[in-house]
C-alpha positions as CSV (number, residue, x, y, z in Angstrom):
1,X,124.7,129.8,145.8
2,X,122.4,127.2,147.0
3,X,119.4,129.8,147.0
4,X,120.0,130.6,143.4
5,X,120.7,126.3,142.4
6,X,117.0,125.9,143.9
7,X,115.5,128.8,142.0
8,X,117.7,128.0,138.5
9,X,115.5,124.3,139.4
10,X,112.3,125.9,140.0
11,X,112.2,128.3,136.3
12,X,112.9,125.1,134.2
13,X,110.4,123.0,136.2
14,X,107.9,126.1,135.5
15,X,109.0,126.0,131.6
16,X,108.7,122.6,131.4
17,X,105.1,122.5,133.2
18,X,104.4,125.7,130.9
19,X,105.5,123.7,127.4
20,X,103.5,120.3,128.6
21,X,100.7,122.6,128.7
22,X,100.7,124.0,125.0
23,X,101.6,121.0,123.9
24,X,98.5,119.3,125.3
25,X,95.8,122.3,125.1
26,X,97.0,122.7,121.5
27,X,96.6,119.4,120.4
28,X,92.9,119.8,122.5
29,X,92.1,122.4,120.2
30,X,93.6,121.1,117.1
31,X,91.3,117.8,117.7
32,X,88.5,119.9,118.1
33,X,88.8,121.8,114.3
34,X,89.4,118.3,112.9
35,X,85.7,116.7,111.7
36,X,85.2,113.2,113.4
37,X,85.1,110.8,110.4
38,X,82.1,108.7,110.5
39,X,82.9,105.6,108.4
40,X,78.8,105.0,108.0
41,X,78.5,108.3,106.7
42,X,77.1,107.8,103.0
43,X,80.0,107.6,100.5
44,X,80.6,110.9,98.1
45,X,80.4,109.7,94.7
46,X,83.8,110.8,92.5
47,X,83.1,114.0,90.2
48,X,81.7,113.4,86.9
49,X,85.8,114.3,85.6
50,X,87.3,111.5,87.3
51,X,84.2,108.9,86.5
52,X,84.9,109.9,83.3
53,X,88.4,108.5,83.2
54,X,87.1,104.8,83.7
55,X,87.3,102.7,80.2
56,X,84.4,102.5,78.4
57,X,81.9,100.2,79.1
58,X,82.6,100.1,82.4
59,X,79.9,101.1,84.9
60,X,79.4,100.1,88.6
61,X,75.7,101.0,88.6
62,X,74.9,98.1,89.8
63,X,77.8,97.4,92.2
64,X,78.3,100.5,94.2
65,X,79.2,104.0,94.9
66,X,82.7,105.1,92.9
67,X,84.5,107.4,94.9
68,X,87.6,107.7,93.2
69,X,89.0,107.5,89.9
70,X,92.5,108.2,88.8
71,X,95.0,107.4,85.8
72,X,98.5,106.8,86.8
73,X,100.8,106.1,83.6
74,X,99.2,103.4,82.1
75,X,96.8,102.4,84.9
76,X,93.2,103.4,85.5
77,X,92.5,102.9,89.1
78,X,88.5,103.1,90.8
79,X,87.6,102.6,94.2
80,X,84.3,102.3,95.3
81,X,82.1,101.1,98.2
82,X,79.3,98.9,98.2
83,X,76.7,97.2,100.4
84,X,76.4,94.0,98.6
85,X,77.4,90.6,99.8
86,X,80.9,90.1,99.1
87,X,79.4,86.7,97.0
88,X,77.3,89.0,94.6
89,X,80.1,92.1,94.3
90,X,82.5,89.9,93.2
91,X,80.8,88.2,90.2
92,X,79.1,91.9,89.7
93,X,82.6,93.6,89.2
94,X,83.2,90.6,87.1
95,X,80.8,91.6,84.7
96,X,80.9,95.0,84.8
97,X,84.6,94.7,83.6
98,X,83.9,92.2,81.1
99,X,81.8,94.7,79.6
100,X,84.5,97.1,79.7
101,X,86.4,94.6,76.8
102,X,88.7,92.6,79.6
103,X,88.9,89.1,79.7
104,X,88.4,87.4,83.2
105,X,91.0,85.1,84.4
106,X,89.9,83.8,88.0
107,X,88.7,85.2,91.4
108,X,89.6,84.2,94.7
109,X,87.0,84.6,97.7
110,X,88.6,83.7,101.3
111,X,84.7,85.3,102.8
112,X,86.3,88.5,104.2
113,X,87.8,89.6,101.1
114,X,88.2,88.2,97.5
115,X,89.8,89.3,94.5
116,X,89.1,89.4,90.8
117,X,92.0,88.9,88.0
118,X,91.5,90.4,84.4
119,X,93.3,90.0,81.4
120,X,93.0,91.7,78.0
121,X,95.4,90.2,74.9
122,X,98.2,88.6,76.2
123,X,98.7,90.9,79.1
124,X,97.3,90.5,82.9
125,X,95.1,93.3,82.4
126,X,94.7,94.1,86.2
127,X,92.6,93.5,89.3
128,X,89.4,94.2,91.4
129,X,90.5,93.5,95.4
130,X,87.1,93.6,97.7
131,X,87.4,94.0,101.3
132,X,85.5,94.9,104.3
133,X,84.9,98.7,105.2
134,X,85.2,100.1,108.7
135,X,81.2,100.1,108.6
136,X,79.3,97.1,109.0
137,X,77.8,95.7,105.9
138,X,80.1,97.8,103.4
139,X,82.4,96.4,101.3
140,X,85.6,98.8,99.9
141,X,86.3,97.6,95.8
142,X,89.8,99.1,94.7
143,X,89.6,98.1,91.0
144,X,93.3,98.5,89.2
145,X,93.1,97.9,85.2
146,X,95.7,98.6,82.1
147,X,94.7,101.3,80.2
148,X,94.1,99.4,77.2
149,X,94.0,103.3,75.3
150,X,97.5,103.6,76.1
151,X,98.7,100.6,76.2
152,X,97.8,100.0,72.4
153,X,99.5,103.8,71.4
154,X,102.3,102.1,73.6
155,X,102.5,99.2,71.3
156,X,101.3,100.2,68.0
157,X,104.5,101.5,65.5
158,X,104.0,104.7,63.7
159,X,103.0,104.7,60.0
160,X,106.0,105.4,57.3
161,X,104.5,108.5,55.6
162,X,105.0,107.7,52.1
């Protein structure tokens, strides 16, 4: 009885060595399918569909890379990446959404990130929040705006068809 106590011991101690060793080959291998992420790697510029979902006006030639655009109800929402100093980006994007028909309504700049408030009408139109990227010198923009398009078929009342 005590033989078969000390082998019953010995075949979980094997299944547990023989489980702690897929678990940590297979995550080994899994790790080495997965691409290493280099945050310097140059930024992929969003496809010419999603750019195209920014308002009009609006460009970020001269701020950055856009890497993402998406609509989200009534919300148009860009991110990007630049390399300028936070100083320039910030009255960049300023303009750049200005341009786009929104109204600016302050910025506030603590030297690692700042943020730039919009408004359009009487409506808080949205924001631009700037802050430092995993690489050195890069600065990520994530740039939230109302969709002034669907905000005013939103708001405007249908015609009485006579």
């Amino acid at each position: 009885m005590l033989e078969r106590r000390g082998r019953n011991r010995l075949a979980l101690l094997a299944i547990a060595v023989a489980v702690l060793l897929v678990v940590v080959l297979g995550s080994n291998v899994l790790d080495a399918d997965d691409p290493v992420v280099d945050p310097c790697q140059a930024p992929s510029a969003a496809p010419r569909t999603e750019t195209a979902l920014m308002p009009a006006g609006l460009s970020f030639d001269q701020i950055g890379t856009v890497t993402r655009v998406r609509n989200a109800e009534r919300h148009v929402m860009v991110q990007a990446v630049t390399t300028k100093p936070l100083d320039e980006v910030t009255v960049l994007i300023q303009d750049a959404v200005t341009a786009a028909g929104y109204r600016p309504a302050g910025m506030d700049n603590e030297g690692f990130e700042a943020e730039v408030f919009f408004t359009t009408g009487l409506y808080a139109a949205g924001q631009a929040r700037v802050r430092r990227a995993a690489c050195e010198g890069r600065w990520d923009i994530d740039l939230v705006l109302i969709d002034r398009d669907a905000e005013l078929s939103r708001t405007t009342s249908p015609t009485a068809i006579p």
